[in-house]
Structures are given as C-alpha cells and as structure tokens.
Residue frames relative to the residue before (quaternion, step in Angstrom):
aa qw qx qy qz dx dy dz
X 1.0000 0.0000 0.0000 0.0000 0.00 0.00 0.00
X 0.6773 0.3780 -0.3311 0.5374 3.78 0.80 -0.57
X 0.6780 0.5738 -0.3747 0.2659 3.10 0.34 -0.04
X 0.4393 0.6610 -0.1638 0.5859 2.93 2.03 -1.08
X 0.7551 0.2905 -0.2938 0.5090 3.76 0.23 -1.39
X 0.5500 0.4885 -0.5425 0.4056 4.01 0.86 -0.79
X 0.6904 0.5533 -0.3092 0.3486 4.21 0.77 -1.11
X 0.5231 0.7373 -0.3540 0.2398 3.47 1.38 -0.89
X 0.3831 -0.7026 0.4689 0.3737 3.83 1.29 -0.61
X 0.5644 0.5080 -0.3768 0.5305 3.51 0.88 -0.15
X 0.3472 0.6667 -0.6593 0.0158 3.46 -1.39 1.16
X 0.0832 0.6025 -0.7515 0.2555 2.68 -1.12 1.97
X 0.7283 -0.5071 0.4152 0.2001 3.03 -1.73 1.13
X 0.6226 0.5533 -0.2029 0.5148 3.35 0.98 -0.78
X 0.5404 0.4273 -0.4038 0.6019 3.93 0.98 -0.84
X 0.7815 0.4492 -0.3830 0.2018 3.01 -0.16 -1.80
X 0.4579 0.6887 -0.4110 0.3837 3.74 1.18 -1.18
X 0.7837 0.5566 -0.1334 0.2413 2.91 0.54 -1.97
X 0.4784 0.6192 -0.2097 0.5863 3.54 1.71 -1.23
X 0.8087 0.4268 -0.2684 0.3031 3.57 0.14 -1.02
X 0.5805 0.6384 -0.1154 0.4921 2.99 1.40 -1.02
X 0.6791 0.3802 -0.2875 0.5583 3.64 1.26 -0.59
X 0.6690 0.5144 -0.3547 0.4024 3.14 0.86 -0.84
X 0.6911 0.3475 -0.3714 0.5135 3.79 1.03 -0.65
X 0.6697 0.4882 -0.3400 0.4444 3.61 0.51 -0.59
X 0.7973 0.2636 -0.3045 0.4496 3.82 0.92 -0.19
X 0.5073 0.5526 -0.4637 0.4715 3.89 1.35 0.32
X 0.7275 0.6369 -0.1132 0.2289 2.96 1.17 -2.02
X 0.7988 0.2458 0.1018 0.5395 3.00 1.07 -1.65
X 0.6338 0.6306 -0.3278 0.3052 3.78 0.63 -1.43
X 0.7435 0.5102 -0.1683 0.3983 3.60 1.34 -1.46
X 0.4436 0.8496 -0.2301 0.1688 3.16 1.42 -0.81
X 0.3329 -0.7484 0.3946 0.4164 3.63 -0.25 -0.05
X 0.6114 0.4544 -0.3248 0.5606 3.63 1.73 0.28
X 0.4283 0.7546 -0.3888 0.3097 3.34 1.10 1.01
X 0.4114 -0.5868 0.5112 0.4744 3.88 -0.33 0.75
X 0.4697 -0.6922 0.4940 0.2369 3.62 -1.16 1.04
X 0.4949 0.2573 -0.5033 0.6600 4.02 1.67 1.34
X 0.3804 0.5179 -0.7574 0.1155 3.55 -0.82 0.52
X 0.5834 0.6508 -0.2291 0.4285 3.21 0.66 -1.67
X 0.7956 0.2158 -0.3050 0.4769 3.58 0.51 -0.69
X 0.5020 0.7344 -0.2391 0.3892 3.47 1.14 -0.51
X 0.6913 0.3504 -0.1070 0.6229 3.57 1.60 -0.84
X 0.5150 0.5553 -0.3272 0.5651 3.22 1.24 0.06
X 0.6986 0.2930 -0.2475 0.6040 3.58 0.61 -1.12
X 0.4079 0.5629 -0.4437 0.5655 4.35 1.01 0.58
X 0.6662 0.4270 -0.3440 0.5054 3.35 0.41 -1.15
X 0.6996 0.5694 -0.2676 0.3388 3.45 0.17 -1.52
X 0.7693 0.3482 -0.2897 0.4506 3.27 0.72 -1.32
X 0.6582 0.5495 -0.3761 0.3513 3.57 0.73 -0.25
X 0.5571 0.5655 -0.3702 0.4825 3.34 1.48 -0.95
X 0.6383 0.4361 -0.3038 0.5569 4.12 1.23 -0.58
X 0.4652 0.5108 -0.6151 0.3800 4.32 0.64 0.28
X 0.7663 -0.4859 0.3646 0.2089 3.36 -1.12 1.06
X 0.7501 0.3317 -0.1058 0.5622 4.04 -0.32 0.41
X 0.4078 0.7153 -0.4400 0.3584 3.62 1.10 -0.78
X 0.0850 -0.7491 0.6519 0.0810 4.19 -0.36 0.58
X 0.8883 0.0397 -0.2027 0.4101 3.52 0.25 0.09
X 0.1048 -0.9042 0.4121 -0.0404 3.19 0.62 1.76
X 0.5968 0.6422 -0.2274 0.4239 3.14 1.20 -1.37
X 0.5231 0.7776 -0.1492 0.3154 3.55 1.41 -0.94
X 0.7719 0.3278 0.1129 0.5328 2.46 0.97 -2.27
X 0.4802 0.7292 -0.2330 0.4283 3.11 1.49 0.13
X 0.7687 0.4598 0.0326 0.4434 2.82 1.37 -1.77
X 0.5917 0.4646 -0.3375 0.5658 3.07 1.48 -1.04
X 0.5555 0.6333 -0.3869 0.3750 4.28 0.92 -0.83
X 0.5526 0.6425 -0.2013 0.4911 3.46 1.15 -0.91
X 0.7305 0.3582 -0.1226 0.5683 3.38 0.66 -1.55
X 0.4659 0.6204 -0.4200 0.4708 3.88 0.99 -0.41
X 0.7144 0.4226 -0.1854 0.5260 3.29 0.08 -2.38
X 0.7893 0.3607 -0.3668 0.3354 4.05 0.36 0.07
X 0.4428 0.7603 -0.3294 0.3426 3.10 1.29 0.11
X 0.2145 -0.8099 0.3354 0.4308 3.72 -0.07 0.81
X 0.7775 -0.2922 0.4502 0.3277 3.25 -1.78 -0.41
X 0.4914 -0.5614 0.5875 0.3132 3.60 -0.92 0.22
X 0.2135 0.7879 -0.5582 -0.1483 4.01 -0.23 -0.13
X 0.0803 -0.8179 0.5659 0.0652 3.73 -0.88 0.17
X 0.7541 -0.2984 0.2500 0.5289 3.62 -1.74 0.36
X 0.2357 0.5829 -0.7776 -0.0081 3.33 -1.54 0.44
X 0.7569 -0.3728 -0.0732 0.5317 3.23 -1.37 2.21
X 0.8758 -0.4237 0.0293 0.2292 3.72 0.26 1.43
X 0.3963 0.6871 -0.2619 0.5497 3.08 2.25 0.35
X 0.1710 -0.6829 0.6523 0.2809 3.87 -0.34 0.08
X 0.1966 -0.6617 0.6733 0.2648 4.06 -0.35 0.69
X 0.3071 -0.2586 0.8014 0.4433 3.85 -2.20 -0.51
X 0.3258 -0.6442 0.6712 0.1685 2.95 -2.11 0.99
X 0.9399 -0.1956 0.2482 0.1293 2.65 -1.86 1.14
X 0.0726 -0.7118 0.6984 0.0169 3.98 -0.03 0.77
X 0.5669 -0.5704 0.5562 0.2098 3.56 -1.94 1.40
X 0.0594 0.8341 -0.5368 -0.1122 3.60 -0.56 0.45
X 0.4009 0.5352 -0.4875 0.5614 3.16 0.87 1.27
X 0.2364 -0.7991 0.5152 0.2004 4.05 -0.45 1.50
X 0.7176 -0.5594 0.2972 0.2894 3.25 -1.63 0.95
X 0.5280 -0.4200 0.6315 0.3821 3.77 -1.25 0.56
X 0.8684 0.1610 -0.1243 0.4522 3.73 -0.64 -0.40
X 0.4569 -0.6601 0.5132 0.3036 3.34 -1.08 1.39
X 0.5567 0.5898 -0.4994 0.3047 3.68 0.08 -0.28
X 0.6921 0.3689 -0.2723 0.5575 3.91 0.87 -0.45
X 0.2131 0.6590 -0.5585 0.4565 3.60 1.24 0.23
X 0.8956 -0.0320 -0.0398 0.4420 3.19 -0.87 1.72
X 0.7856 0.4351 -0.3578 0.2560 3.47 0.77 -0.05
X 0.0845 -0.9212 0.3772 0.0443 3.42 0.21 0.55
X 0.6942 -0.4813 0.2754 0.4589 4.25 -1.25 -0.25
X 0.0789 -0.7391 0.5179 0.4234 3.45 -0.58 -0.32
X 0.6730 -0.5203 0.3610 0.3821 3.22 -1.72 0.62
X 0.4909 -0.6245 0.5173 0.3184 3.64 -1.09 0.41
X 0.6815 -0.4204 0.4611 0.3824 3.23 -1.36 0.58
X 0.8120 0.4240 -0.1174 0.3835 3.57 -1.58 0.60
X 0.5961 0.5151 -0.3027 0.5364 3.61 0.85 -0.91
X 0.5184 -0.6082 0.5652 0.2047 3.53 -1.77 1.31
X 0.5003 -0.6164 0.5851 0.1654 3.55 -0.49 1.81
X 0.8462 0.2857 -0.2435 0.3783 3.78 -0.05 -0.62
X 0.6432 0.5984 -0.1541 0.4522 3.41 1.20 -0.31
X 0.3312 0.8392 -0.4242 0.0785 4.37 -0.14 0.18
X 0.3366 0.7262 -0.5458 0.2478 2.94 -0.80 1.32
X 0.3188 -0.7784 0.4931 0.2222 3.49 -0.66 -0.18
X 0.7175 -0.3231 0.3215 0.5266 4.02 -1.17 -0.44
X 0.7537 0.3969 -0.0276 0.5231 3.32 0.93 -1.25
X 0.7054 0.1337 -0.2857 0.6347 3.91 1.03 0.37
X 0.5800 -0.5454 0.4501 0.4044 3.57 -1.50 1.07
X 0.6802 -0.4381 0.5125 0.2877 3.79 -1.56 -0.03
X 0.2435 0.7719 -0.5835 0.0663 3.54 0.14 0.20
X 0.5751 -0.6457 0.4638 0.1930 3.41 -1.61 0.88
X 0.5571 -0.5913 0.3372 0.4757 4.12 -0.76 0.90
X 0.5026 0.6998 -0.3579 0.3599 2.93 -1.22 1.04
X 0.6721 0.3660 -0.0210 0.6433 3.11 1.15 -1.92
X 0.7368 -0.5944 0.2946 0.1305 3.10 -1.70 1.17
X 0.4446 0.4070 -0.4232 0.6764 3.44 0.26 1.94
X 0.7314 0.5026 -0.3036 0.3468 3.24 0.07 -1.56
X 0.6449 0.4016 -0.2740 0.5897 4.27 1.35 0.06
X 0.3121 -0.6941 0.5093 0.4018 3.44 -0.96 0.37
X 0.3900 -0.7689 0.3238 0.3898 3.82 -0.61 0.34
X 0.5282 0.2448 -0.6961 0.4201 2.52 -2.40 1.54
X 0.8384 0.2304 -0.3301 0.3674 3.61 0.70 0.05
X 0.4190 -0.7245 0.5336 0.1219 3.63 -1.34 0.58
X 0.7410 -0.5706 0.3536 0.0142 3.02 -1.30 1.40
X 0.1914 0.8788 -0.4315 -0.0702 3.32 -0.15 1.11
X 0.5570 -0.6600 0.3669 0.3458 3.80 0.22 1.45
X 0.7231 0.5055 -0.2340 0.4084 3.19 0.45 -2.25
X 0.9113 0.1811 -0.1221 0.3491 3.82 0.40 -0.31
X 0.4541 -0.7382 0.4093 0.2853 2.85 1.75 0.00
X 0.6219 0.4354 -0.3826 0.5266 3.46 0.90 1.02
X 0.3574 -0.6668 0.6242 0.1948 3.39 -1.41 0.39
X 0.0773 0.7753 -0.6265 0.0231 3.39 -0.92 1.29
C-alpha cells in the first residue's frame, strides 16, 4: 500500500497523512479479531476513493490491490473455546467495485458458528453469518 500511495504522483501532506493512516488502520486494526465486522470494508472503499482523486497515475493499481485487501480474511480466534467464521459487513460498499466482494473465512474456524471477542457467538443464520445482499440458507448451510 505505501508504495502504491508513494507511486500515486500526488505529493501533498494531506495524501501522504492520508496513506499512512490506511496503512496503519487497515494492517493494524481492520483484520483483527476485535474489529467492527466494516472496517476492512470501509478502508477498502478509502483506497478506492482515493485511487478516483483526480491526478492519481496509478489508479487502476490501487484499485486492484483494494479488491485483494477487502478479500483478505479476518484474523479469528478462541471464543469460550470455539474458533467462530467472522462476522460478514452488512452494510453495502460506497464504491461499486466491492459490490459483491467480500473476506474469506480463515482456515480452521467453526463453519456453523460466527463471532468474534467483540461480537456475541451466534449460530448460521443470524445476521452477519451472510455476506450482504445475501440470505441464509439453514437447510444447507449455505448463503444464497
């Protein structure tokens, strides 16, 4: 990602702020397993919109790599001794490019089970447990 914003042709103090700040707020924090289950997409659609500020020389780039971000899974860990899948955003991206694109689940994590330190355990089914625009199907375990 810094490398991208260092490539972007824009230097102003303001970008540069702006670069740094994703980069710590979307390595640091976004993946985490005490993340709100929209950061991750939320810095993506940052990336996006910045890769669209006028002058930008290697938009397409920064585009692409935002994509490949917003797919990146989550960190999950023990909760009371269950690994959950984490949590899907259910609020749809600001930029049509993430339209449909979402984390994958991390190796290891209970397929029926999602939640995190910071959201309760809830069983498939319950709201999260779909990425959004799609609905839960119980009978097969799957989300169509």
């Amino acid at each position: 990602w810094s490398d991208l914003c260092a490539a972007s042709g824009i230097n102003d103090i303001s970008i540069t702020d702006l670069c740094f700040d994703l980069a710590q707020d979307g390595w640091e924090y976004a993946l985490s397993a005490v993340a709100d289950a929209c950061v991750q997409q939320n810095i993506a659609d940052e990336m996006i919109s910045f890769a669209k500020i006028p002058g930008i020389l290697n938009s397409d780039d920064i585009i692409s790599y935002a994509i490949s971000y917003r797919q990146l899974p989550r960190e999950a860990v023990s909760v009371l001794g269950v690994v959950p899948s984490t949590l899907y955003c259910m609020i749809p991206p600001v930029n049509p490019e993430l339209s449909d694109i979402v984390n994958v689940q991390p190796a290891g994590v209970n397929p029926g089970l999602f939640g995190s330190p910071s959201a309760p355990v809830v069983p498939f089914g319950s709201d999260g447990t779909c990425p959004y625009g799609s609905t839960p199907d119980v009978s097969v375990c799957a989300c169509t």
